[in-house]
N, C-alpha and C positions, 0 to 999 in steps of 0.2 A: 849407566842404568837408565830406563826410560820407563814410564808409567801412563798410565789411559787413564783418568778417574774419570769417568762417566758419572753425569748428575744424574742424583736417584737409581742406581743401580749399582753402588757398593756399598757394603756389612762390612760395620768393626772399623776398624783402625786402621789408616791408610798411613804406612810411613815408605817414601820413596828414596830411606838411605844419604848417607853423604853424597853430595856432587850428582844429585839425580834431578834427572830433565822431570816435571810434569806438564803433559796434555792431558786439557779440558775438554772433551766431546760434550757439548750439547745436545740431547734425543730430541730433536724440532716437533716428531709426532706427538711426544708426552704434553707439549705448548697447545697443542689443537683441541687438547682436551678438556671436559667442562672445569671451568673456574672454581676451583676449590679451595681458594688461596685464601684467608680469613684476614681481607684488609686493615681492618682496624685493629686486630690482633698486633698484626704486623707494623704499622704504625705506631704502634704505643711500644713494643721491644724498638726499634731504630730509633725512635725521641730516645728511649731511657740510652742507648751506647750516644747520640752524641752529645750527653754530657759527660762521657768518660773521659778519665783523664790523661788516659794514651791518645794521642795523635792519629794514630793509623787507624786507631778504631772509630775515630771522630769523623775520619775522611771518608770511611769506608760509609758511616751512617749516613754522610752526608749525599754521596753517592746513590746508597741504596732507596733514601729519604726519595730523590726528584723522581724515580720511577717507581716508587710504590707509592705516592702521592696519586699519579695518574693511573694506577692500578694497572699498569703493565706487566703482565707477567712475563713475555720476554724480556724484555728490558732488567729486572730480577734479577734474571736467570744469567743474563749479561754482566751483571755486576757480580755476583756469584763466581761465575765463570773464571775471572779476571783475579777475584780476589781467594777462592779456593787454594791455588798453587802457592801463594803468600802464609796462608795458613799451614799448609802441607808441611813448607821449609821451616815456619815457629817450633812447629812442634815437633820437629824432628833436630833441630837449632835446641830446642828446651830441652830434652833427651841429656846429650851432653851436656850442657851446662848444669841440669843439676849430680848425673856422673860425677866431674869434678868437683863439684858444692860435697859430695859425700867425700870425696878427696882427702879433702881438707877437713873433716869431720863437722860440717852444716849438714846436719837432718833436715828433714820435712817431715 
């Protein structure tokens, strides 16, 4: 199975199944667009994740951190991009795991 997620132009919840490929399209003309991007907003959510205490979220803040510093919104978009498909496989990896967790009779 193979998936497009296209940034900023899908609704709801993207699960692309077991064993599914995701491609990230970036729209370049949406980039050309006036600057609407609320830097300091954005700044102060990336401080708060890298002091989380997962790893991969640390990495990712750290990432996201050097080009929203310089207020790059491609750049963003590029780490976004990169780390979207990561996210896609968690929560579709989460899915199952908590299936089984109810298995075994762990609620949530």
């Amino acid at each position: 199975m193979s998936t497009t997620i296209n940034v900023k132009r899908n609704k709801g919840v993207i699960n692309t199944g077991e064993c599914g490929k995701n491609v990230v399209i970036n729209q370049k003309k949406e980039c050309k667009a006036t600057d609407d991007i609320n830097w300091e907003a954005l700044n102060k959510e990336i401080g708060i994740l890298k002091s989380s205490p997962d790893s991969s979220i640390r990495k990712f803040a750290h990432e996201a951190g050097e080009v929203a510093e310089k207020e790059d919104r491609q750049g963003v978009l590029n780490v976004l991009s990169k780390w979207v498909p990561c996210i896609a496989d968690l929560i579709s990896s989460s899915y199952y795991i908590i299936e089984i967790a109810k298995n075994f009779g762990i609620g949530f």
